[in-house]
PyMOL CGO cylinders between C-alpha atoms (Angstrom):
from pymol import cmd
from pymol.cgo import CYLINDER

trace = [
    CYLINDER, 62.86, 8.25, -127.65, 59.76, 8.55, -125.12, 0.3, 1, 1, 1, 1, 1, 1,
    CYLINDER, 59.76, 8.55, -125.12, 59.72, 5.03, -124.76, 0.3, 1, 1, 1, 1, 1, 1,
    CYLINDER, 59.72, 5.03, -124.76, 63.43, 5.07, -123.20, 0.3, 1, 1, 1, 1, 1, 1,
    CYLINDER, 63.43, 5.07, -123.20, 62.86, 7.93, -121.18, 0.3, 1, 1, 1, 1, 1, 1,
    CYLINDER, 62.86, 7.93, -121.18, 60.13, 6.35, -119.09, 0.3, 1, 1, 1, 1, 1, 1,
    CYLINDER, 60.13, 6.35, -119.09, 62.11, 3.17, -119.21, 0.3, 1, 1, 1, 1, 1, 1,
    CYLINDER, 62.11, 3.17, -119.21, 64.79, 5.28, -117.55, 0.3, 1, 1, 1, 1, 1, 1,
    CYLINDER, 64.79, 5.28, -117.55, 62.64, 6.83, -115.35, 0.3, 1, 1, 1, 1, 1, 1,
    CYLINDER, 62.64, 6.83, -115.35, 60.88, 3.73, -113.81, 0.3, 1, 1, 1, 1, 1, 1,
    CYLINDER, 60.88, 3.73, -113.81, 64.55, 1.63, -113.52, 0.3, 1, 1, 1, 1, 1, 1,
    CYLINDER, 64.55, 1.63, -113.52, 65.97, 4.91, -111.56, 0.3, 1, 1, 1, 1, 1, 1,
    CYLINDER, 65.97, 4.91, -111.56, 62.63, 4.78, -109.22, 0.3, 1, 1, 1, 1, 1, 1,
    CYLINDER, 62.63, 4.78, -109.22, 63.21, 1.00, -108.86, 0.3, 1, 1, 1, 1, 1, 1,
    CYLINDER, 63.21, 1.00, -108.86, 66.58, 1.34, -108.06, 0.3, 1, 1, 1, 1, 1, 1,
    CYLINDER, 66.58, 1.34, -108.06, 65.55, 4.31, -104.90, 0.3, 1, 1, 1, 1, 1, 1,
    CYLINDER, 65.55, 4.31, -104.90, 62.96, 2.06, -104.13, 0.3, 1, 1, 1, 1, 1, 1,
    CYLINDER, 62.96, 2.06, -104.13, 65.51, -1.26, -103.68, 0.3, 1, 1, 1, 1, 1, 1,
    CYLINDER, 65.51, -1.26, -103.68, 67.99, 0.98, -101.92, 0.3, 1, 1, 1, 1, 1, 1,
    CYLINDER, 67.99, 0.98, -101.92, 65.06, 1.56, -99.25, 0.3, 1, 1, 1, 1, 1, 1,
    CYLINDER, 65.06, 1.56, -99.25, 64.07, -2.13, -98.80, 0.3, 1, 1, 1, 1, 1, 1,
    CYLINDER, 64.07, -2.13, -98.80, 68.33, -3.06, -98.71, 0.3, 1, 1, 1, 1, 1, 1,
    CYLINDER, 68.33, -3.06, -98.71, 69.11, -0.34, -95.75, 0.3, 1, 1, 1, 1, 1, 1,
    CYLINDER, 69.11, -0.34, -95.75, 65.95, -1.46, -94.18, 0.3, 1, 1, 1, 1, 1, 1,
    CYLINDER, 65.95, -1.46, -94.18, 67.56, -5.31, -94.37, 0.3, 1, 1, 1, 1, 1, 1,
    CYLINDER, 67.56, -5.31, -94.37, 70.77, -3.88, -93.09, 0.3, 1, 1, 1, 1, 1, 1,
    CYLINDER, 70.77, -3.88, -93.09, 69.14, -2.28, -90.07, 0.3, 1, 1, 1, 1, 1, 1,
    CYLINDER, 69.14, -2.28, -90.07, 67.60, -6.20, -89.58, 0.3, 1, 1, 1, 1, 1, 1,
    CYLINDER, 67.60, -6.20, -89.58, 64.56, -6.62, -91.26, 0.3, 1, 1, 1, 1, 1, 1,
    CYLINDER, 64.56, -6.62, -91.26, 63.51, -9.74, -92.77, 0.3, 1, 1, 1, 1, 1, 1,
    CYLINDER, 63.51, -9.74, -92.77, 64.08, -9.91, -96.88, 0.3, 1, 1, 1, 1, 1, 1,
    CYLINDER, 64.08, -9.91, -96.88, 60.23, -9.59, -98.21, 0.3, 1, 1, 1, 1, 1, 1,
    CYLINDER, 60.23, -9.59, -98.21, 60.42, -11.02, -101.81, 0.3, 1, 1, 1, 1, 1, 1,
    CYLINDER, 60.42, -11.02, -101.81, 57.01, -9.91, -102.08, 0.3, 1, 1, 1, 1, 1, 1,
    CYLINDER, 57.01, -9.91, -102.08, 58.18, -6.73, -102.17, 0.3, 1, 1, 1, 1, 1, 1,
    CYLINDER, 58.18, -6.73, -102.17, 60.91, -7.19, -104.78, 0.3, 1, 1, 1, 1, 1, 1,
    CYLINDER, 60.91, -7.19, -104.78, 58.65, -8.92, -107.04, 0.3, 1, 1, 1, 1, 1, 1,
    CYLINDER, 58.65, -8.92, -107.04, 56.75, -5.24, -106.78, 0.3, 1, 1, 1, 1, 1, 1,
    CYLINDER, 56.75, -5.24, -106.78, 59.42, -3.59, -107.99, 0.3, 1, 1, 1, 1, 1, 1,
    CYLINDER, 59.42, -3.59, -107.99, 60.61, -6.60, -110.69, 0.3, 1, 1, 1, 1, 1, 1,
    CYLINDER, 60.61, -6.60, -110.69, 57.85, -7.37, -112.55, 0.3, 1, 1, 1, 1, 1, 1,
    CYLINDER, 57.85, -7.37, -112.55, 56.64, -3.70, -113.79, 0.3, 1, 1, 1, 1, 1, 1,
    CYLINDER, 56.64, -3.70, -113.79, 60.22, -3.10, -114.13, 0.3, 1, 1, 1, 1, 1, 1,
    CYLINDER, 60.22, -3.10, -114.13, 60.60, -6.16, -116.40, 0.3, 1, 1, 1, 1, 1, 1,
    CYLINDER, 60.60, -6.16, -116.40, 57.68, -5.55, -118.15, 0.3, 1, 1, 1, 1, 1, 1,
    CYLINDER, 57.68, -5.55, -118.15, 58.61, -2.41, -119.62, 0.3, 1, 1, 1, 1, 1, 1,
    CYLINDER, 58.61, -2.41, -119.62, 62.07, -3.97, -120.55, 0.3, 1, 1, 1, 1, 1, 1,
    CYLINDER, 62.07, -3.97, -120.55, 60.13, -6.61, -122.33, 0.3, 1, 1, 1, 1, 1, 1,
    CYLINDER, 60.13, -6.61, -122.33, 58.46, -3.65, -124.31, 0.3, 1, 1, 1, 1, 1, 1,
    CYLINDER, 58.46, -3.65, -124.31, 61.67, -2.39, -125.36, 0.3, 1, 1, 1, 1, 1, 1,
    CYLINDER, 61.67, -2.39, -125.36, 64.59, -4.64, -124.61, 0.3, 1, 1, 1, 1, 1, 1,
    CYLINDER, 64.59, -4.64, -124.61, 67.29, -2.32, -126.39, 0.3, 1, 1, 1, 1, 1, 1,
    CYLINDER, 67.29, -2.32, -126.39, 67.13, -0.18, -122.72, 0.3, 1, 1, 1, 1, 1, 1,
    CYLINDER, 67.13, -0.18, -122.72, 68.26, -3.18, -120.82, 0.3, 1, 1, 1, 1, 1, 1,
    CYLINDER, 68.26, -3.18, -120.82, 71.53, -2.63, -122.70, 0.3, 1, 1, 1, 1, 1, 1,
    CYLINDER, 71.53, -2.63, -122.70, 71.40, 1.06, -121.89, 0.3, 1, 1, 1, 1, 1, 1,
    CYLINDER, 71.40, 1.06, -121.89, 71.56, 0.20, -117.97, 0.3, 1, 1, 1, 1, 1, 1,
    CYLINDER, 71.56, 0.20, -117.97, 75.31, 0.65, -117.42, 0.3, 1, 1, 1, 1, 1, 1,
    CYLINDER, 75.31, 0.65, -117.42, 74.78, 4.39, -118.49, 0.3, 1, 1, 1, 1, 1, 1,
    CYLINDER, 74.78, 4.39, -118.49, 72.75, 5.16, -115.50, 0.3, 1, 1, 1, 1, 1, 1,
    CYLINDER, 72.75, 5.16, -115.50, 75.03, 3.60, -112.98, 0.3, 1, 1, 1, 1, 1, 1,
    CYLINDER, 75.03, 3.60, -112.98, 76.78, 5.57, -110.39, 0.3, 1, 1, 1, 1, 1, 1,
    CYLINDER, 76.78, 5.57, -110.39, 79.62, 5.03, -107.69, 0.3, 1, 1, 1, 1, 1, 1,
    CYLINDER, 79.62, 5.03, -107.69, 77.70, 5.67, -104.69, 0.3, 1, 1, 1, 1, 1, 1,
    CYLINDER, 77.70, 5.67, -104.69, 74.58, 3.55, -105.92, 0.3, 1, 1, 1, 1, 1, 1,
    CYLINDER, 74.58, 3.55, -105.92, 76.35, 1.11, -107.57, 0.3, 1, 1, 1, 1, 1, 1,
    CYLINDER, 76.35, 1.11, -107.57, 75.36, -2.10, -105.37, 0.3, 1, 1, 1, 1, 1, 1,
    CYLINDER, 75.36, -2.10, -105.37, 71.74, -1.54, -106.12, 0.3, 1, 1, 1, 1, 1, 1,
    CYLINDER, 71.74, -1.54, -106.12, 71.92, -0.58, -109.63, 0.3, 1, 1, 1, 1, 1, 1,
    CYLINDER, 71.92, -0.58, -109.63, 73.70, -4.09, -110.08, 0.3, 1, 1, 1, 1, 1, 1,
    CYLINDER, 73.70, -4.09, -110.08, 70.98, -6.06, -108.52, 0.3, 1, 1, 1, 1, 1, 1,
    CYLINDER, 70.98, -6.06, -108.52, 68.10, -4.49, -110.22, 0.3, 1, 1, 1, 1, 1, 1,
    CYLINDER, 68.10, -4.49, -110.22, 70.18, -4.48, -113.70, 0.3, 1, 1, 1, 1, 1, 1,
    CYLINDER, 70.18, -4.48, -113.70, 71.05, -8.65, -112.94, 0.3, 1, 1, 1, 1, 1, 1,
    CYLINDER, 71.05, -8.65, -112.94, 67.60, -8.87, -112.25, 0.3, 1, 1, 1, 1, 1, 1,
    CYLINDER, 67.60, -8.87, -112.25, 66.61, -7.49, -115.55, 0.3, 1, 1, 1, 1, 1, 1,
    CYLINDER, 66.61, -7.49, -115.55, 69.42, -9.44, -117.50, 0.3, 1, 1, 1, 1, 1, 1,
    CYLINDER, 69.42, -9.44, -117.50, 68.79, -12.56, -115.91, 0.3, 1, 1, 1, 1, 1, 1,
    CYLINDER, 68.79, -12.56, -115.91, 64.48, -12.25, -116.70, 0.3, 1, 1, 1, 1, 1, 1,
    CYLINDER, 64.48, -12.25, -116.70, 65.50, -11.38, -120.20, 0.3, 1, 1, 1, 1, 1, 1,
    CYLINDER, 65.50, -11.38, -120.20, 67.44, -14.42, -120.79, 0.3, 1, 1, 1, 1, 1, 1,
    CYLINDER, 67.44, -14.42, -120.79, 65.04, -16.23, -119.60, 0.3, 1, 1, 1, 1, 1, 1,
    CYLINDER, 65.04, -16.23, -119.60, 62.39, -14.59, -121.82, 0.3, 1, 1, 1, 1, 1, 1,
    CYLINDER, 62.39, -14.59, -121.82, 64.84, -15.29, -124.63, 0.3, 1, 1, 1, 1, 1, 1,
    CYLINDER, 64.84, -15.29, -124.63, 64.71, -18.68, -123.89, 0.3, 1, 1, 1, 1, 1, 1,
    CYLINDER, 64.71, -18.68, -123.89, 60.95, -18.68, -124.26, 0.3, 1, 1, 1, 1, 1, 1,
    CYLINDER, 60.95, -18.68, -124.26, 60.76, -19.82, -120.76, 0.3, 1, 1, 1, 1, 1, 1,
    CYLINDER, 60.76, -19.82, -120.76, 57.07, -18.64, -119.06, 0.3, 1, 1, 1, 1, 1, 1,
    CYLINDER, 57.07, -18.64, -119.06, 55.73, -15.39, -118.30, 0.3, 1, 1, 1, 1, 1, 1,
    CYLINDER, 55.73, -15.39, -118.30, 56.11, -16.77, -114.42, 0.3, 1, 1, 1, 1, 1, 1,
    CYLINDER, 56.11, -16.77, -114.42, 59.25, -18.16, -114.63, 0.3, 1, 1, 1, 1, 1, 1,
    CYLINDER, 59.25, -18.16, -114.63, 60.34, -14.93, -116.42, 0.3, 1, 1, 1, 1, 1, 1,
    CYLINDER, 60.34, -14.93, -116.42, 59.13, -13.15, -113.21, 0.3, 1, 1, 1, 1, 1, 1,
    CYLINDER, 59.13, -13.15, -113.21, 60.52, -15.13, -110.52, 0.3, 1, 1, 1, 1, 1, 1,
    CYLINDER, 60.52, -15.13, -110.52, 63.99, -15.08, -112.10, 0.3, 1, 1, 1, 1, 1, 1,
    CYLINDER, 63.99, -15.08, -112.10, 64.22, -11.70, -112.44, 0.3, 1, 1, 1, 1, 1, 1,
    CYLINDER, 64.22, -11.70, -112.44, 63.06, -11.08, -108.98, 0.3, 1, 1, 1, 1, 1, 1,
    CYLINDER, 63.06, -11.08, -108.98, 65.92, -13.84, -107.68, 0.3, 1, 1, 1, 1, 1, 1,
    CYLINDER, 65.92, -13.84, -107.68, 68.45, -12.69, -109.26, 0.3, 1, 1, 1, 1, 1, 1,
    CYLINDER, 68.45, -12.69, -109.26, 67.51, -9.13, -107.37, 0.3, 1, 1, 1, 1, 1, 1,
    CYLINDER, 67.51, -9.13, -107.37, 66.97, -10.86, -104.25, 0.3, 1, 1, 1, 1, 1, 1,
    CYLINDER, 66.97, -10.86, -104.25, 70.37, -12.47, -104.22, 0.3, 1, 1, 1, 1, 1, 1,
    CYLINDER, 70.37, -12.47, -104.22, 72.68, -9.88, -105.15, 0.3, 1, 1, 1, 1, 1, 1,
    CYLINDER, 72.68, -9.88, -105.15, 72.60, -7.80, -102.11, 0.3, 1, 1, 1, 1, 1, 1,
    CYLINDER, 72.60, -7.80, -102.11, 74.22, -11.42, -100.03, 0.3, 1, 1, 1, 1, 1, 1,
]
cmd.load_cgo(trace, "trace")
């Protein structure tokens, strides 16, 4: 139950954090993928550690939020399909941080 709760934890902070970066982008600032890999890898790796929380996501979710929670949550999906797929550590990573990147368009 621990392990879910700092799952839960991290994906809310990830979400806040990708909310920051997408107003920032709305106000004109260039789209640093740098900084959503930041944000997508750690996140991924602890979905990785226990991928029954990536179908949990949809419980955290709210109205308001919702835009962000979707990219971050497609992020995850589309990384763990790819993991599933045995694709590389790498590849794992830079999906996951696309699919992020490219909801917010």
């Amino acid at each position: 139950m621990g392990e879910s709760s700092d799952f839960t934890d991290f994906y809310l902070k990830s979400v806040q954090t990708y909310k920051r970066l997408f107003k920032n982008w709305q106000a004109g600032s260039k789209v640093e993928v740098a900084m959503i890999r930041l944000i997508m890898i750690p996140l991924m790796e602890k979905a990785l550690e226990e991928p029954g929380n990536i179908l949990k996501l949809h419980h955290y979710c709210n109205k308001e939020d919702y835009v962000y929670h979707h990219a971050i949550s497609i992020g995850l999906i589309g990384g763990y399909i790819a993991y599933k797929m045995k694709c590389s550590r790498a590849d794992v990573w830079q999906i996951a941080g696309w699919q992020s990147c490219h909801q917010g368009y």
